[in-house]
C-alpha positions in Angstrom: -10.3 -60.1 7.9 -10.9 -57.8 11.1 -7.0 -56.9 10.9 -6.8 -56.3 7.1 -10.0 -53.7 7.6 -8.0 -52.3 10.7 -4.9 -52.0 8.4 -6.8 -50.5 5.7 -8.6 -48.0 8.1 -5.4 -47.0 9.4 -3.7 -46.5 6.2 -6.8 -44.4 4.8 -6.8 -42.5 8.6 -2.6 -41.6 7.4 -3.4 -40.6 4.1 -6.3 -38.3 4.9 -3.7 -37.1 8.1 -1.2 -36.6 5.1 -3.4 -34.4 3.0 -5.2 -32.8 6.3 -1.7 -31.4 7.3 -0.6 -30.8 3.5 -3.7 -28.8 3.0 -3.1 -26.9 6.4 0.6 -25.6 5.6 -0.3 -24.8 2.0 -3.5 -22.2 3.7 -0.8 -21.2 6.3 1.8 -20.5 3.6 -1.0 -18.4 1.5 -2.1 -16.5 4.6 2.0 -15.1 4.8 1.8 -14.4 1.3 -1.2 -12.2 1.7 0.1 -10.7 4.6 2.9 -9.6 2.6 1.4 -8.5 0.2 -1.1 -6.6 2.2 1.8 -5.1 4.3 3.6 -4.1 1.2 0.0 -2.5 -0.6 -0.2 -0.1 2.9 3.7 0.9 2.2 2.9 1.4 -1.4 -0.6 3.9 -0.2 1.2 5.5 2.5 4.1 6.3 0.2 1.4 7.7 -2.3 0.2 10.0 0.1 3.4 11.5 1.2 4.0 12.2 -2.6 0.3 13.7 -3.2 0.9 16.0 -0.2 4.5 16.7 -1.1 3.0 17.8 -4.4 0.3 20.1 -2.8 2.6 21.9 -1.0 4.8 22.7 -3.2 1.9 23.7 -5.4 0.6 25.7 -2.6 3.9 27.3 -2.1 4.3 28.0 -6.1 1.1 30.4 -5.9 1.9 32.1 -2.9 5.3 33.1 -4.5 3.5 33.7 -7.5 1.0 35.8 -5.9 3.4 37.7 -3.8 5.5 38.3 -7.1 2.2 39.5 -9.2 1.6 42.1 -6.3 5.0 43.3 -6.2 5.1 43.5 -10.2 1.5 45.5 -9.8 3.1 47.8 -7.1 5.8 48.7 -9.1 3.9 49.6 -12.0 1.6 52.3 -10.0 4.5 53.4 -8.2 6.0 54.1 -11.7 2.7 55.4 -13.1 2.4 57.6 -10.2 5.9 58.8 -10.6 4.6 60.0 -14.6 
């Protein structure tokens, strides 16, 4: 009786062992996925950002050639209206 209860501890011990470890590599696994994904979000933002500020100069440097073109055109046109 001593030995069967032995046995039967020791089984129960390998089976809890078995879904102790199972348990363990499934977290471990998750924790890679989310690092992944987590590494692959901060690409994603810092990609973003390049774009917005891309976007703002190009903006910026859309008025300034605007601007500088307006004030030419104005120029012009008193020069011309002087000249009349």
């Amino acid at each position: 009786m001593q030995q069967e209860d032995q046995r039967r501890a020791q089984q129960q011990q390998q089976a809890a062992d078995q879904l102790f470890y199972a348990k363990q590599n499934e977290l471990e696994q998750r924790a890679i996925e989310l690092q992944r994904a987590e590494e692959q979000c901060r690409r994603d933002i810092n990609k973003s950002v390049r774009n917005y500020n891309d976007a703002l100069v190009s903006q910026t440097n859309l008025r300034t050639k605007f601007f500088f073109h307006s004030q030419n055109v104005r120029h012009r046109s008193f020069i011309i209206n002087l000249s009349h």
